[in-house]
C-alpha positions as CSV (number, residue, x, y, z in Angstrom):
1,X,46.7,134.8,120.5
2,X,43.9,132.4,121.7
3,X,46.4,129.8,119.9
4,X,48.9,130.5,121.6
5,X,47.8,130.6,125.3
6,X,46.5,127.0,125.0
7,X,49.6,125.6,123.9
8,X,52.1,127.2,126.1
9,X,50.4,125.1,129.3
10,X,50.7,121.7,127.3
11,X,54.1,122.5,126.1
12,X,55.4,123.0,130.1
13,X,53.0,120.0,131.4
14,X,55.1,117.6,128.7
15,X,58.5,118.9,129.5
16,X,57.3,118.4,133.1
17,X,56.6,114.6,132.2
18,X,59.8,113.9,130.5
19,X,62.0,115.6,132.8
20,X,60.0,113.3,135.8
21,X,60.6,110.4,134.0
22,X,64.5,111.0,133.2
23,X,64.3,111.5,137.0
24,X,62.9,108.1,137.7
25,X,65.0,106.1,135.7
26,X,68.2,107.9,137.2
27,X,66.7,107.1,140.8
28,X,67.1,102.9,140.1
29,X,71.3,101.3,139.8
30,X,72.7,99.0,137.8
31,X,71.7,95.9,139.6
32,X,68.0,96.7,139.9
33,X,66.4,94.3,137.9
34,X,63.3,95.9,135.0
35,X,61.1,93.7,132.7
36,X,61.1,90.8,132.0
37,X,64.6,90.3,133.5
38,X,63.9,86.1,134.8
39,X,63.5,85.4,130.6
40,X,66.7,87.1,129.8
41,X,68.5,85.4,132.4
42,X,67.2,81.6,131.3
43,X,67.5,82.7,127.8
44,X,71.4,83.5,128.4
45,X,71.8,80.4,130.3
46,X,70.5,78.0,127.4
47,X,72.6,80.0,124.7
48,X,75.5,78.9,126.5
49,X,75.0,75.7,127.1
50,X,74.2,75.3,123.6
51,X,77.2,76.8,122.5
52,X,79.5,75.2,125.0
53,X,77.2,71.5,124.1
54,X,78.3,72.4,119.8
55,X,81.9,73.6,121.2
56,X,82.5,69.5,122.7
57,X,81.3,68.2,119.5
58,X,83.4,70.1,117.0
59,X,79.9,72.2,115.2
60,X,80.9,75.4,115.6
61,X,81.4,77.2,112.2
62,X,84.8,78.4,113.2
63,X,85.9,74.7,114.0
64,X,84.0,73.5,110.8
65,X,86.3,75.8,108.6
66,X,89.4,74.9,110.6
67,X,89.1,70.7,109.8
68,X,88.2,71.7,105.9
69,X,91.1,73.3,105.7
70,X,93.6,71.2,107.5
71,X,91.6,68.5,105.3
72,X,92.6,70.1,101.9
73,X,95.9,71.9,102.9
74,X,97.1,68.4,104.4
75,X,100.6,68.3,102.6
76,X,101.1,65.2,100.6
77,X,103.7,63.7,98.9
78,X,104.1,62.9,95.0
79,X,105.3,59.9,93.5
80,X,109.0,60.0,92.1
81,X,109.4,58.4,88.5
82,X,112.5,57.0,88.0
83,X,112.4,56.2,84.3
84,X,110.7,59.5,83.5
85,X,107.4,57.8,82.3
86,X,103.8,58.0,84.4
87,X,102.6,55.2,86.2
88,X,99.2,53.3,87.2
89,X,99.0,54.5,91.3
90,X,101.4,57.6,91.1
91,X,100.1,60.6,92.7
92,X,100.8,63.5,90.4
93,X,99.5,67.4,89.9
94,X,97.6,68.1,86.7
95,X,99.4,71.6,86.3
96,X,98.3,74.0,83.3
97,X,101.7,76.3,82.7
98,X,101.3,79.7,82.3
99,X,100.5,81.6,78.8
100,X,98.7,84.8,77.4
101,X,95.3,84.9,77.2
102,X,94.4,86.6,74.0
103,X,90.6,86.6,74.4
104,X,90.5,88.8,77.6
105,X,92.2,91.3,79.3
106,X,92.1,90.3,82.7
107,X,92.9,86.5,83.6
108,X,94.4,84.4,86.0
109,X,98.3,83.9,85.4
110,X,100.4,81.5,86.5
111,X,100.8,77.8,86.5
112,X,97.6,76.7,87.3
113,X,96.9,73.5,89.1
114,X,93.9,71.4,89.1
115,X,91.9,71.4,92.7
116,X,88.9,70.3,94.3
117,X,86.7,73.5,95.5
118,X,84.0,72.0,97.9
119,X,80.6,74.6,97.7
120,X,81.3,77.3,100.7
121,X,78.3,77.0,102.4
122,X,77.5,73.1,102.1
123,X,81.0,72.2,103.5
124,X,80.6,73.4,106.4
125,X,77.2,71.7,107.3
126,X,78.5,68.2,107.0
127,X,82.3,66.8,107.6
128,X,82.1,64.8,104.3
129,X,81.9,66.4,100.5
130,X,78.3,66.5,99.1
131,X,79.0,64.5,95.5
132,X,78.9,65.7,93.2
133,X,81.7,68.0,94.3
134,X,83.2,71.1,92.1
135,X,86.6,72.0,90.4
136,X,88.5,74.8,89.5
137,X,92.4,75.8,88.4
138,X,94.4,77.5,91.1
139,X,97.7,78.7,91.2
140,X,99.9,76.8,94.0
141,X,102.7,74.3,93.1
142,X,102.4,72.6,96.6
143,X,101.6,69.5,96.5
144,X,98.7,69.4,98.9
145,X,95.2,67.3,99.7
146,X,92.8,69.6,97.2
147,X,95.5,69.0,94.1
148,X,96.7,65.7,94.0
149,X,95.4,63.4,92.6
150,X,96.0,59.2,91.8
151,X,96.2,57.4,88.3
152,X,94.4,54.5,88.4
153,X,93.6,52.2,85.3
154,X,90.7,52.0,84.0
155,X,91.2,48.2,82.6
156,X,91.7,46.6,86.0
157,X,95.8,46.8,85.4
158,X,98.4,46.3,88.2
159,X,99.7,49.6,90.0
160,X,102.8,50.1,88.7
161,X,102.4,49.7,85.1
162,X,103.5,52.4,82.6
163,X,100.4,54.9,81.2
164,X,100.5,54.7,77.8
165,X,98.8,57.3,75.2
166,X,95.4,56.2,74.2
167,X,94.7,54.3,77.5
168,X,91.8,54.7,79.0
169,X,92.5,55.4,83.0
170,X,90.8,57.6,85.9
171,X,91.5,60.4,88.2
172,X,90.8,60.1,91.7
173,X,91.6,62.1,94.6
174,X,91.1,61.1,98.6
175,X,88.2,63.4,100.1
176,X,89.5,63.0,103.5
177,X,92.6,62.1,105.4
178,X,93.8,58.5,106.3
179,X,90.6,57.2,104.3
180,X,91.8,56.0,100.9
181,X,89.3,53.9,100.3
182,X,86.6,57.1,99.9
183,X,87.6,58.0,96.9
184,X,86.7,60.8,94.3
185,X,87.0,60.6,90.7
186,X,87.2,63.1,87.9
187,X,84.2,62.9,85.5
188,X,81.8,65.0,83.1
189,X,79.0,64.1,81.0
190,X,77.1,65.7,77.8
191,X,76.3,69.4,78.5
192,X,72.4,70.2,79.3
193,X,70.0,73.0,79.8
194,X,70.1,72.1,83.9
195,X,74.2,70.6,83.7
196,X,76.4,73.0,82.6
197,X,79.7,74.9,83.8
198,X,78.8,78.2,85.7
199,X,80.1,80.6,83.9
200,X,81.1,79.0,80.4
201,X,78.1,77.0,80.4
202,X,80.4,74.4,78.4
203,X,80.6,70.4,79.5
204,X,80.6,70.6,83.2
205,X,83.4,68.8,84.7
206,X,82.8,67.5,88.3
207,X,84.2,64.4,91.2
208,X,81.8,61.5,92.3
209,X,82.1,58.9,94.4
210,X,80.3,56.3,91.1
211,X,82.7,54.2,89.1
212,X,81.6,54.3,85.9
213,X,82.5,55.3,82.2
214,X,81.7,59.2,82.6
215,X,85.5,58.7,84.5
216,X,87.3,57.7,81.6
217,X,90.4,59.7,80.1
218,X,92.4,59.4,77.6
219,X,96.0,61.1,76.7
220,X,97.3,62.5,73.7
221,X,100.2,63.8,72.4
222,X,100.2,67.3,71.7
223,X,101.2,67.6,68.3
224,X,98.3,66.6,66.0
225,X,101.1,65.4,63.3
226,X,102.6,62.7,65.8
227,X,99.7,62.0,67.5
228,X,99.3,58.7,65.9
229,X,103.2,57.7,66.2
230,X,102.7,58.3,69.4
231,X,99.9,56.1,70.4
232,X,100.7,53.4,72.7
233,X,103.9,55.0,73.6
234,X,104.3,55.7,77.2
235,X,103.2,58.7,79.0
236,X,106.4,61.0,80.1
237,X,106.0,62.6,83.2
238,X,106.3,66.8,83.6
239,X,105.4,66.9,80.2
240,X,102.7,68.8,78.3
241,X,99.9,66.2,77.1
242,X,96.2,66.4,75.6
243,X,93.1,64.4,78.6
244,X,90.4,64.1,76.7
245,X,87.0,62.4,78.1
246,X,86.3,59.0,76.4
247,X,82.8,59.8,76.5
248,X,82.2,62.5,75.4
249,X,85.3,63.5,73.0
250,X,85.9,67.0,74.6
251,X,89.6,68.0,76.2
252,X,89.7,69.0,79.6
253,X,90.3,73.1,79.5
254,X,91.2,75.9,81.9
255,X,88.7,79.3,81.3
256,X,91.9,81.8,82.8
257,X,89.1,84.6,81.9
258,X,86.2,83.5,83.7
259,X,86.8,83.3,87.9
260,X,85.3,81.5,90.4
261,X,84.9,82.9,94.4
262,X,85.7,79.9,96.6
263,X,86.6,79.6,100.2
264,X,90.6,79.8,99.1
265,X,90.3,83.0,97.2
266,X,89.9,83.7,93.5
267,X,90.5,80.1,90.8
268,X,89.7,79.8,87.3
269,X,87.5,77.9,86.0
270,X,87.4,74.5,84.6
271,X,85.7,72.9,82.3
272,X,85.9,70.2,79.4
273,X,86.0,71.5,76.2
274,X,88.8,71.5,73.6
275,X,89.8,74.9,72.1
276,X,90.5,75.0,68.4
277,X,92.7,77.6,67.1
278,X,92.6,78.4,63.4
279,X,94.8,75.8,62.5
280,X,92.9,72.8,63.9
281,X,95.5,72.4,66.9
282,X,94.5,72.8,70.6
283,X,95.3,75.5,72.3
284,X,97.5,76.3,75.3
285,X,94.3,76.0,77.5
286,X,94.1,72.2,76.8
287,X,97.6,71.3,77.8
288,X,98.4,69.9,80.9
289,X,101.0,68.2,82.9
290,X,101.7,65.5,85.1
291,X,103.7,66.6,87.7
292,X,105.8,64.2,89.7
293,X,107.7,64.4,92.6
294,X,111.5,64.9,92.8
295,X,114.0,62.6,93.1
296,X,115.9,64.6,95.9
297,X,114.2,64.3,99.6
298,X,112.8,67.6,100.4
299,X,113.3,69.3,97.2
300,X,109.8,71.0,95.3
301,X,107.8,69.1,91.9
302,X,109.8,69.0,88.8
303,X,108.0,70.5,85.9
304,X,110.7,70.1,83.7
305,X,112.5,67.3,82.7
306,X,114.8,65.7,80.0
307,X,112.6,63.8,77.3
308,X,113.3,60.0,77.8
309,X,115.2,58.5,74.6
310,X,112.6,56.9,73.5
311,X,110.4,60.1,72.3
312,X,113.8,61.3,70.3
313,X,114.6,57.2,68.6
314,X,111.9,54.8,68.3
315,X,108.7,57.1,67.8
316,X,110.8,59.3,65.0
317,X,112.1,56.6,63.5
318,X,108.6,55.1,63.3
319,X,107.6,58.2,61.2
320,X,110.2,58.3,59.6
321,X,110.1,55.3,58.3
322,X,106.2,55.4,57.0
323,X,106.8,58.7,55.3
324,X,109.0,57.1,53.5
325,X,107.0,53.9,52.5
């Protein structure tokens, strides 16, 4: 009871003080100014005019994203073979066609398309690609900045000359718009414990801005049987061929199972390893192909066309002719 008369007092002397000071702060407007209220105002000021100062110079993050993006979305245009064969300076698409994955349940279908996937958060610091820069398979047939890329010879030949199996050229790709001289090129190196793919951990595969051997590839033909008829036989265009790295040996590969998050959505992943079935011949996962434009104006890629006579004549003939000697 004692208790209970000391408490009741306190209890209506604190009700008291919170009901004064709900008074209080009803008694003062909107425009009244509390606090440190000259800070706020000075802080606001220099918030804009830092974001109006990165606005003028094109830093913002939204305007950042918007010039990567127009960068590697630019539309380009692929070189048009007229005799069906590829050639030193043509502008292709390395394009993996669709097939079953029988290791996994869930992969990436499609024809797949080789593309340059700058790291999310470094792109957008700096206008220019950090070398070296990543790669990954998506699935678009557009021709576009990200996925085309340039043949160029490896043995100082003139543009124009036919790519023949078993010579050694390079794969470069322009990082930025109206700059061809700033050039990437496709290359890889021996796998390590601190250079490795992400999430194969095979032979990394990668673009740098180095000439050097690590940028050397070969292609084969297919067929394991005819692979020596067909070396030093030109290259066909939009059709299925073996690039192996002339380093290292291993076969540049698409992982459909393993998936990469990049700022375009979800890719595969690539990486250069060749895949062995139990026959000793690559797998679908190796094969890629050269996609040239089309001879129409305005019309898509061409991914499949005729095989040029000399495939069906000289090069069977050829073995032919040994298995008979």
């Amino acid at each position: 009871m004692v208790t209970g008369t000391l408490t009741q007092p306190a209890c209506r002397a604190a009700c008291s003080r919170s009901a004064d000071r709900r008074m209080a702060q009803n008694l003062y407007g909107p425009r009244v100014r509390m606090g440190n209220w000259n800070e706020d105002v000075y802080l606001e000021e220099e918030l804009m005019k830092d974001f109006l100062e990165k606005r003028d110079k094109g830093q913002l993050l939204i305007q950042r994203n918007r010039r990567l993006k127009e960068n590697l979305l630019r539309p380009m245009q692929l070189s048009v073979s007229e005799d069906g064969y590829v050639h030193n300076g043509d502008k292709v698409m390395l394009v993996n066609l669709d097939h079953p994955e029988t290791e996994a349940d869930l992969f990436l279908g499609g024809d797949l398309s080789l593309c340059l996937t700058p790291d999310g958060i470094r792109a957008y610091l700096t206008d220019e690609f950090e070398v070296p820069c990543g790669l990954s398979a998506a699935p678009t047939k557009i021709p576009m900045g990200r996925n085309t890329f340039i043949i160029l010879s490896a043995d100082r030949e003139a543009p124009g000359q036919v790519l023949r199996y078993g010579q050694s050229f390079r794969l470069g790709i322009t990082a930025t718009a109206g700059s061809e001289d700033k050039m990437l090129y496709l290359s890889s190196d021996h796998r390590t414990l601190l250079r490795s793919s992400k999430r194969s951990w095979l032979q990394e595969v990668y673009l740098t801005d180095e000439v050097s051997y690590l940028n050397c590839w070969q292609a084969a033909f297919p067929d394991p049987q005819l692979r020596l008829e067909y070396e030093g036989f030109p290259v066909p265009a939009n059709a299925s061929v073996l690039i192996s790295h002339c380093h290292t040996g291993q076969g540049l590969a698409v992982q459909r199972h393993l998936f990469l998050r990049t700022c375009f959505g979800k890719e595969a992943e690539v990486a250069a390893h060749t895949h062995l079935d139990s026959h000793r011949v690559e797998r679908p996962r190796n094969h890629w192909v050269l996609v040239t434009g089309s001879l129409r104006t305005g019309s898509p890629p061409m991914l499949h066309l005729p095989k040029p006579p000399a495939e069906d004549t000289c090069a069977l003939e050829q073995a032919a002719h040994l298995g008979a000697q």
